[in-house]
C-alpha positions in Angstrom: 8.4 -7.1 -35.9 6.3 -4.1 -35.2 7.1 -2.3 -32.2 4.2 0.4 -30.6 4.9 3.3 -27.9 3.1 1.1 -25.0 5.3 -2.2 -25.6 7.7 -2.8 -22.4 11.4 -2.1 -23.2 14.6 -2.6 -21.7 17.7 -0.1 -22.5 20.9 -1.5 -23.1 24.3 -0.1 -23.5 26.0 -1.1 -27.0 29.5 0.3 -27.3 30.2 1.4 -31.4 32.9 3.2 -32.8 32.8 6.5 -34.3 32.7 5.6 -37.8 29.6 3.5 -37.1 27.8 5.6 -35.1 27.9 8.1 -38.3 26.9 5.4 -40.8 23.6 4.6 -38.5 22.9 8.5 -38.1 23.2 9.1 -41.4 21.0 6.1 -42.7 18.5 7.2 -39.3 17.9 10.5 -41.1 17.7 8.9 -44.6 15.0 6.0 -43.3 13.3 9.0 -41.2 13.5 7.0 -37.9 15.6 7.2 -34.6 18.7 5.9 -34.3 17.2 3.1 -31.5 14.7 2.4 -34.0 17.1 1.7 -36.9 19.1 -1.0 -34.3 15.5 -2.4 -33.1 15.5 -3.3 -36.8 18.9 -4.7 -37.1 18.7 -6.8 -34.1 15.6 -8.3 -35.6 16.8 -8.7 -38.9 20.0 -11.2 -37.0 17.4 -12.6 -34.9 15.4 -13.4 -37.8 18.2 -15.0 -40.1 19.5 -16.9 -37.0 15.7 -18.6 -37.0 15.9 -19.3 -40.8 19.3 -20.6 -40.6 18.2 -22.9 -37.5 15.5 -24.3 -39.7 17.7 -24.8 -43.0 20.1 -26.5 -41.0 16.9 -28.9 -39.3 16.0 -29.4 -43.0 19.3 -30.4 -44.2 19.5 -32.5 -41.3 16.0 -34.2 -41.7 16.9 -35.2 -45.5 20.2 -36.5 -44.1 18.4 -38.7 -41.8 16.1 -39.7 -44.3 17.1 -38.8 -48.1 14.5 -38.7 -51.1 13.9 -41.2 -53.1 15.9 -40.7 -56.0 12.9 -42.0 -58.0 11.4 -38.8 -56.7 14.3 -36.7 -57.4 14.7 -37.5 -60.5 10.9 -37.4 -61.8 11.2 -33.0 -60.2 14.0 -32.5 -62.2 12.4 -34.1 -65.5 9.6 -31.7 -65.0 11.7 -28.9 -64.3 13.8 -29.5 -67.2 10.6 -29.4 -69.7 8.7 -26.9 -67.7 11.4 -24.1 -67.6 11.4 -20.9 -69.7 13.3 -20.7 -72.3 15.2 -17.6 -71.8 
């Protein structure tokens, strides 16, 4: 997500400990960014792996409900087996 200077925000108190606070700082300076910044980023990285997780879990639920054919299934793995490198 790409955040610019004229996008609304909202500021929010987060309570860290010490010890985290200094591991953020530190990596701030490293990445060259502000400390808000660096948790914009990490509040969009959860956001974005809750999303991905939601939709594995709709996936896994969708082949539950209705499962391959194993006709299918085992015609992909064929193909992978003689298409694969040999390593």
């Amino acid at each position: 997500m790409v955040y610019h200077m004229n996008m609304a925000r909202r500021q929010v108190l987060v309570q860290l400990d010490d010890e985290l606070v200094d591991l953020l700082d530190r990596l701030a300076r490293h990445e060259n960014v502000s400390r808000s910044e660096l948790l914009r980023r990490g509040a969009s990285a959860v956001l974005e792996a809750h999303r991905l997780g939601e939709a594995e879990r709709r996936l896994v639920a969708s082949y539950r409900e209705r499962p391959q054919d194993p006709v299918i299934v085992e015609t992909a793995r064929r193909l992978a087996a003689e298409t694969a490198p040999v390593w």
